[in-house]
C-alpha positions in Angstrom: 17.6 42.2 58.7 21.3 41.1 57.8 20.4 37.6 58.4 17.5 38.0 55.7 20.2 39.7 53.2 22.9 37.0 53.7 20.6 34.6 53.3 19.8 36.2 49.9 23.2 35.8 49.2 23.6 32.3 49.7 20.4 31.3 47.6 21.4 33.3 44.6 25.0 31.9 45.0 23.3 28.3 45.0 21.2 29.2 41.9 24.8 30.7 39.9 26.0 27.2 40.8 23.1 25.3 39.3 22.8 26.9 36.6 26.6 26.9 36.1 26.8 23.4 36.6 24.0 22.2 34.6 26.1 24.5 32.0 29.0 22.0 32.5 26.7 19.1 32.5 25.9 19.7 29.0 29.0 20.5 27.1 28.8 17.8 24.9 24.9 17.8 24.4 24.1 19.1 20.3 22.4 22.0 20.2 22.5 23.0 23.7 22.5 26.8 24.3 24.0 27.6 27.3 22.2 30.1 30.1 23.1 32.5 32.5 21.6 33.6 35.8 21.1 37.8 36.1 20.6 39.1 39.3 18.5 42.6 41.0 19.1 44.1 44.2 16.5 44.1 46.8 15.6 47.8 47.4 12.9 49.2 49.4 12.1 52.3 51.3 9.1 54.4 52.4 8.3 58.2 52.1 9.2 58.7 55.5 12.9 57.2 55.1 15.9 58.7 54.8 17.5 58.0 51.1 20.9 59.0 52.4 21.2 56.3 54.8 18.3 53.5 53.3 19.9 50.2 52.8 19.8 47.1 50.5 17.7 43.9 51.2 20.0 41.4 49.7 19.7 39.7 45.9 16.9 38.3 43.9 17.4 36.5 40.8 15.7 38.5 37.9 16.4 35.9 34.8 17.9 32.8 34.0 18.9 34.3 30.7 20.0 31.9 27.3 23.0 32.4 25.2 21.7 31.7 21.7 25.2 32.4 20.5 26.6 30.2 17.6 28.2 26.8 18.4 31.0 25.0 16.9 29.7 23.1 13.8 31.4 19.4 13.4 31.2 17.3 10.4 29.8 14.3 10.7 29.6 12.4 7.2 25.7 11.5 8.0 23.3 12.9 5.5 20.6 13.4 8.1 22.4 15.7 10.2 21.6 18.9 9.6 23.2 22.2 11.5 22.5 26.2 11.0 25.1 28.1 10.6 23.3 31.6 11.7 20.0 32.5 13.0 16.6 30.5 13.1 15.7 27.4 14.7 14.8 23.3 13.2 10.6 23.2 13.7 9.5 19.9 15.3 6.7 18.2 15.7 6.3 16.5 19.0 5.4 12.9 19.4 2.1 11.9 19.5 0.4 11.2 22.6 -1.5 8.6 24.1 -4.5 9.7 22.0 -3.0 10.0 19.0 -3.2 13.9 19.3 0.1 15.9 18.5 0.8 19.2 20.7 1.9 22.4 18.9 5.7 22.8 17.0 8.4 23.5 19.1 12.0 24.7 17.9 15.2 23.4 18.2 18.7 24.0 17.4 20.4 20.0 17.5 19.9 18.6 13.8 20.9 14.9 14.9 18.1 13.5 13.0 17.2 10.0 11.3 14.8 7.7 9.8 11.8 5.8 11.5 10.3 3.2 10.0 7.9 5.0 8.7 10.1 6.6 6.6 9.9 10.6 9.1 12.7 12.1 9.4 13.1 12.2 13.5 15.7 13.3 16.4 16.2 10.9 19.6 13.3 12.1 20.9 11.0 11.2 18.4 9.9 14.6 17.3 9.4 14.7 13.2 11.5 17.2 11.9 8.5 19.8 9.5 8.9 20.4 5.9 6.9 22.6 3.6 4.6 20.7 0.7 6.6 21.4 -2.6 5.9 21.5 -6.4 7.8 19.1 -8.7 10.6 22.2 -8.9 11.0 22.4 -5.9 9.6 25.3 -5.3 7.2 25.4 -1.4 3.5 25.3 -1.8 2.8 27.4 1.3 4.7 29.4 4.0 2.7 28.9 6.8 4.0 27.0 9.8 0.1 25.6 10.5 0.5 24.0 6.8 3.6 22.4 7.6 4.5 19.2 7.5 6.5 16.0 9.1 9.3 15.2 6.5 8.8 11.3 4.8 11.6 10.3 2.8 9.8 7.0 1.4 12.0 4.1 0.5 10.3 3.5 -2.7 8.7 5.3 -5.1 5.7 3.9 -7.9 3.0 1.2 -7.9 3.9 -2.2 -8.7 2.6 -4.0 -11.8 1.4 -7.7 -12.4 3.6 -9.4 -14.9 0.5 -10.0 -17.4 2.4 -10.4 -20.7 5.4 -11.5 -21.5 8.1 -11.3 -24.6 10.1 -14.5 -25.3 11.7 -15.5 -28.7 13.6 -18.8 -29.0 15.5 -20.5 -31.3 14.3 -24.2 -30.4 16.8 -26.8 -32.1 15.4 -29.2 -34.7 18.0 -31.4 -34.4 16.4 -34.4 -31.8 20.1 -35.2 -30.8 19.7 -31.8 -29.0 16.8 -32.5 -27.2 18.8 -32.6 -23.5 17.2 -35.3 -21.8 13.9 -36.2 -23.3 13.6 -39.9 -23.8 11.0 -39.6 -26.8 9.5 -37.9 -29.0 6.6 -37.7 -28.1 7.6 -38.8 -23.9 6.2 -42.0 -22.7 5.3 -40.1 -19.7 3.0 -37.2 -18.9 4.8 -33.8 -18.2 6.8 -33.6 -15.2 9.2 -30.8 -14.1 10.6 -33.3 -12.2 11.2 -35.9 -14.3 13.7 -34.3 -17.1 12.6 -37.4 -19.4 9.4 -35.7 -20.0 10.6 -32.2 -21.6 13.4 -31.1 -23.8 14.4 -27.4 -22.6 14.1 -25.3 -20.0 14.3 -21.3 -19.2 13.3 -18.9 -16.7 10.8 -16.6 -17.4 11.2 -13.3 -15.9 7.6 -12.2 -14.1 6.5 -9.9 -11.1 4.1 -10.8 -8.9 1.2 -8.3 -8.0 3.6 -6.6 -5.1 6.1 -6.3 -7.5 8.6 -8.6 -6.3 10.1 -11.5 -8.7 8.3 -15.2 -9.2 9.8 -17.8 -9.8 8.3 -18.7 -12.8 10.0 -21.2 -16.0 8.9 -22.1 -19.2 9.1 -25.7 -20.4 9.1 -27.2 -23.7 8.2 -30.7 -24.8 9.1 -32.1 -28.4 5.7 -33.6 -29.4 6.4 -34.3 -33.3 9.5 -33.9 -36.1 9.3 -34.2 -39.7 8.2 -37.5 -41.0 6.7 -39.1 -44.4 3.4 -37.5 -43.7 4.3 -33.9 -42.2 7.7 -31.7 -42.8 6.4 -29.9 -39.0 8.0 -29.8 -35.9 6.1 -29.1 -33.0 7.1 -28.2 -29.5 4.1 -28.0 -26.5 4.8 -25.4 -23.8 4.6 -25.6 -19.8 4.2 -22.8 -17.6 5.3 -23.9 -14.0 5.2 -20.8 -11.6 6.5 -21.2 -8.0 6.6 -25.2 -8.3 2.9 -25.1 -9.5 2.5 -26.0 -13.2 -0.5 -23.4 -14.7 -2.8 -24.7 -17.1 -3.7 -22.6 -20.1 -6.0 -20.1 -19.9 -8.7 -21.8 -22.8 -8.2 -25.2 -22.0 -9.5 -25.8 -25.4 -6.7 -24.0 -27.7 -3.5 -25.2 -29.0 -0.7 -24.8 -26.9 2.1 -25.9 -29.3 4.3 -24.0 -31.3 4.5 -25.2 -35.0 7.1 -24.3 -37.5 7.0 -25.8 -41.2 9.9 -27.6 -43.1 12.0 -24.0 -43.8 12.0 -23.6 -40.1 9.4 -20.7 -39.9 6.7 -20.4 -37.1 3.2 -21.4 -38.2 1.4 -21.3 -34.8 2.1 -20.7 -31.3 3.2 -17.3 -31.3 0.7 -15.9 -29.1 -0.1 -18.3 -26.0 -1.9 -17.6 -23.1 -1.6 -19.7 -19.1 -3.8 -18.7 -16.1 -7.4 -18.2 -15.7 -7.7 -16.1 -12.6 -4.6 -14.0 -13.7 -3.8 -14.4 -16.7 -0.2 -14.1 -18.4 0.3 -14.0 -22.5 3.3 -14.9 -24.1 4.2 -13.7 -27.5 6.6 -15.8 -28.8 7.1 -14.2 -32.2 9.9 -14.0 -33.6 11.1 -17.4 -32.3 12.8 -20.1 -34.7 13.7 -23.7 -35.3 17.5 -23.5 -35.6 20.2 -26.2 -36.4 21.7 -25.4 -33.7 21.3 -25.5 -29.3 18.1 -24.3 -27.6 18.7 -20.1 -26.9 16.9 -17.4 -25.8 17.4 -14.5 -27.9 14.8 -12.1 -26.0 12.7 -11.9 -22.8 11.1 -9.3 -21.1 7.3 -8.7 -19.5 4.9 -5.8 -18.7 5.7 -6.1 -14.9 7.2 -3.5 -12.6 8.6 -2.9 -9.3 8.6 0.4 -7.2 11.8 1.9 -8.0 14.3 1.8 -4.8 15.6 5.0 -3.3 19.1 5.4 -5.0 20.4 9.1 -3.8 19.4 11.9 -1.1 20.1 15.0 -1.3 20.0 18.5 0.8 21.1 21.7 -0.1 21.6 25.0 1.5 18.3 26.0 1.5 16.5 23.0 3.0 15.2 21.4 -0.1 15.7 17.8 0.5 15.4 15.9 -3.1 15.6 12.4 -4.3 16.5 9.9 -6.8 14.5 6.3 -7.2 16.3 4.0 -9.3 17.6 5.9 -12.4 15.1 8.2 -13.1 15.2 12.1 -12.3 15.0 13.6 -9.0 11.9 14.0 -7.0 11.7 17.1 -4.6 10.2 15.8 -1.7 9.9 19.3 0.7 11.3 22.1 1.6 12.7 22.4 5.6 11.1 24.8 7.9 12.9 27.6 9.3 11.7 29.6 12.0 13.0 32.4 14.5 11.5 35.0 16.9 12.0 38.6 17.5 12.9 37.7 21.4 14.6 34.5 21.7 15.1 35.3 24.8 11.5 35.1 25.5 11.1 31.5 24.2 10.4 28.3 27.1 12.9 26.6 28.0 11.5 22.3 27.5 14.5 20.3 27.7 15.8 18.0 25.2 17.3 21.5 23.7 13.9 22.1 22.4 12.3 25.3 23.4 8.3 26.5 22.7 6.8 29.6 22.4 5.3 32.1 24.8 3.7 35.6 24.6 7.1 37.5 25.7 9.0 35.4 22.3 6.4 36.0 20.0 4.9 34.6 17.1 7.1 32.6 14.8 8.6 34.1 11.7 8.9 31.3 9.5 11.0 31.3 6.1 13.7 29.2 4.2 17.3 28.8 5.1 19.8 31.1 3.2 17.2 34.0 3.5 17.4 37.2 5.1 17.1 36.7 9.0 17.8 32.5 8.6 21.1 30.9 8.3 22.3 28.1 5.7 21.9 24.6 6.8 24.8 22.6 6.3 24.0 18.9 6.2 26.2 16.0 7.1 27.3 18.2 10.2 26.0 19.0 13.7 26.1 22.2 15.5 27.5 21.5 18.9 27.0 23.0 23.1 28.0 26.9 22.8 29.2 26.3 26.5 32.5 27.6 27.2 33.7 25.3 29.3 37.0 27.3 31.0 34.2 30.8 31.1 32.0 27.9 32.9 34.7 26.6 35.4 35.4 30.5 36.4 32.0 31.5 36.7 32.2 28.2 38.8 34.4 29.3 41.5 33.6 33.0 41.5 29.9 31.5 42.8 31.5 29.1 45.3 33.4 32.4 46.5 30.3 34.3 46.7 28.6 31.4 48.6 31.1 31.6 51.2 31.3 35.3 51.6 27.5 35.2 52.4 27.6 32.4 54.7 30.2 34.0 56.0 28.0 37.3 56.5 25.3 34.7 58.0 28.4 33.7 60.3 29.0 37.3 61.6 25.2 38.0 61.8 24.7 35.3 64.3 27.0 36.1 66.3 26.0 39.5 66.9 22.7 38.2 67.6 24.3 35.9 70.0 26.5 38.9 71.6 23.1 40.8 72.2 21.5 37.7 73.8 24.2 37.5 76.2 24.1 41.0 77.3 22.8 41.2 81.1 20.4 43.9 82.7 
C-alpha cells in the first residue's frame, strides 16, 4: 500500500515538472498562457472502516489548469500586429486541408499576423485571422461568428480601363527650319520610326493597356506640305507607333493629316482615329501652327489603373480601414472578438490556439472596446504571462517533492525487504 502512494507521489511530482518546464520553455512564445497542474488526494474507505484511523492512497492529478492572466504588451512598430489589452480572444480560421475543407474557428491570444499573397491577413501558422462583413461606414453587417469572415486587405482597389481616347493639343512649328531632322518636305522615304529623316517631331502619348498598366505608345508627325503659290496650307500626317509596332488608322480610307490654313488655324485633323481591333481616338483640338518649336500643351486619355493601396489603418475597435491612391478610405471589416463564460474549459491545441468544448461553452462574439472585450492595440504584441522566477520556484519545490517520494519509495522497500528477511 505505501509503495502504491509513493509511487503517486513521484508521478504527480513528474507531471509538476512537465508542466513547469514546458512553462519555462515557452517564455518567449506570443500569446502563450501559462498552466498549472492541481492536484486531489486519493481517499477511499468502506462502511465497514474505521474513519478515525482510514488512510490516504497517495495523489492524482485533477487539472492541468490555464492562467489566462494578462501578458506584457510590447510595441512592435508593425501595423499587422495586433494585441488585447483585456478579455476575449483573436478568431482564426484554420488552414485548409488537403481537400480544400476548413475545420471550425479556433481562438487565440498571439496577434503576430501578416500578409499572404493572397492578400489574408494570417499568423505563422497559416490560420486567417476573421473579420465581420462591413457597410461603407464601417459599421458590421452581421454578428454571428458562422458569418464571419477571413480578413483580405487587397493591394489594389478598381477595374482597369483601356486607353480608348486620347486628348493631345500641339503647337506644330510652321517654320521648316524647325522641322528636327526631316530631310524634305514631303520625305523621299516612306515613314520610318527609325529613320529620323522621315518625320519631323516626336511625343509620347500617354495610354493604358487593357490591365491597366502603361504602353509605350508615341505619336509621330511628318511635314507633308507648307504654303506655296497654289495653297497658303500646311499640313502635317500623323503616326501612331505603339510598343515598336506602327498602327494603321482605323478607316484606312480617311484623312489622317492635320491641316491648318494661312492664319495658322486648324481646318482638319482634329479628330483622328488608329486601330481596328481596339480602337484609340485622338482629339487634337485645340492644337496650332505656331512660329515657334514643336510643344505639347496638353495630353491626357480615358484610361485607368486600379488605384494602389496608399495607408492602413486599425483602431481600437477592430475596424481595419484603407486608403487606395488619394481617394477616401474604404472600410474593409470589422475584427472578431470572442470569449467564453469558462475559459478554463476551452482545449488546449498548441500553437497558443485553443478550441472549444462543451465544459467552455459557446462563443460570445462582439467588438473590441465593448463590455466583456478588451481594446486591441495594433502595432504591439501581447507577450508569454509566464513568470519566469514563480516558474523556477515552482521548479525546485517539484524536484523536492520528487525526491521526498522516492525517498518514501526508498523506506517502503526496505521494509518490505526487512519482512522478507525475517526467519520462522
Amino acid at each position: 500500500m505505501s509503495m502504491t502512494t509513493a509511487l503517486s507521489g513521484l508521478k504527480a511530482a513528474q507531471t509538476e515538472i512537465s508542466a513547469t518546464s514546458h512553462n519555462i520553455a515557452n517564455v518567449g512564445t506570443v500569446g502563450f498562457r501559462s498552466s498549472r497542474v492541481e492536484f486531489a488526494d486519493v481517499f477511499s474507505s468502506s462502511p465497514f472502516s474505521n474513519q478515525r484511523t482510514a488512510i490516504g492512497s497517495g495523489v492524482q492529478v485533477q487539472r492541468v489548469a490555464q492562467n489566462f492572466t494578462q501578458g506584457n504588451v510590447v510595441t512592435t512598430g508593425n501595423l499587422l500586429d495586433l494585441a488585447i489589452e483585456g478579455q476575449g480572444f483573436f478568431a482564426l480560421q484554420p488552414q485548409a486541408d488537403k481537400n480544400g475543407t476548413g475545420g471550425g474557428a479556433v481562438f487565440s491570444r498571439a496577434g503576430a499576423f501578416t500578409m499572404d499573397t493572397k492578400g489574408h491577413v494570417v499568423n505563422g501558422a497559416n490560420q486567417s485571422l476573421m473579420c465581420w462583413p462591413v457597410s461603407t461606414n464601417g459599421t458590421p453587417l452581421t454578428n454571428e461568428l458562422s458569418q464571419a469572415v477571413p480578413l483580405t486587405i487587397p493591394m489594389e482597389q478598381g477595374a482597369a480601363k483601356r486607353s480608348s481616347a486620347v486628348n493631345l493639343q500641339l503647337a506644330l512649328p510652321s517654320d521648316n527650319a524647325m522641322i528636327g531632322s526631316q530631310s524634305a518636305i514631303p520625305p523621299a522615304a516612306a515613314f520610318n520610326p527609325a529613320d529620323p529623316t522621315t518625320y519631323a517631331r516626336r511625343t509620347v502619348v500617354p495610354m493604358f493597356g487593357a490591365d491597366g498598366t502603361p504602353l509605350e505608345a508615341e505619336a509621330y508627325f511628318v511635314k507633308t506640305a507648307s504654303p506655296d503659290a497654289t495653297s497658303t496650307d500646311t499640313t502635317y500626317k500623323m503616326h501612331l507607333v505603339v510598343a515598336g509596332q506602327e498602327v494603321a488608322p482605323t478607316d484606312p480610307l480617311a484623312p489622317d493629316t492635320i491641316t491648318f490654313d494661312g492664319a495658322g488655324t486648324m481646318t482638319a485633323g482634329s479628330s483622328l482615329s488608329f486601330g481596328t481591333t481596339a480602337p484609340v481616338s485622338f482629339n487634337l483640338a485645340g492644337s496650332t501652327l505656331s512660329t515657334g518649336p514643336f510643344a505639347v500643351t496638353q495630353a491626357s486619355h480615358n484610361g485607368a489603373a486600379p488605384a494602389r493601396l496608399t495607408n492602413l489603418e486599425l483602431d481600437g475597435s477592430g475596424s481595419v480601414w484603407a486608403t487606395y491612391g488619394t481617394g477616401e478610405r474604404v472600410a474593409l471589416g470589422q475584427i472578431v472578438m470572442a470569449n467564453f463564460s469558462n475559459p478554463q474549459g476551452l482545449k488546449v491545441m498548441g500553437k497558443s490556439t485553443f478550441g472549444i468544448t462543451s465544459e467552455s461553452g459557446a462563443a460570445q462574439t462582439g467588438t473590441a472596446g465593448t463590455s466583456g472585450f478588451g481594446a486591441l492595440r495594433s502595432g504591439a504584441l501581447e507577450r508569454s504571462n509566464v513568470e519566469l522566477t514563480e516558474e523556477l520556484v515552482n521548479l525546485i519545490s517539484a524536484q523536492r517533492n520528487y525526491q521526498a517520494s522516492a525517498k518514501a519509495m526508498e523506506t517502503s522497500t526496505s521494509l518490505m525487504q526487512t519482512i522478507m528477511n525475517i526467519r520462522g
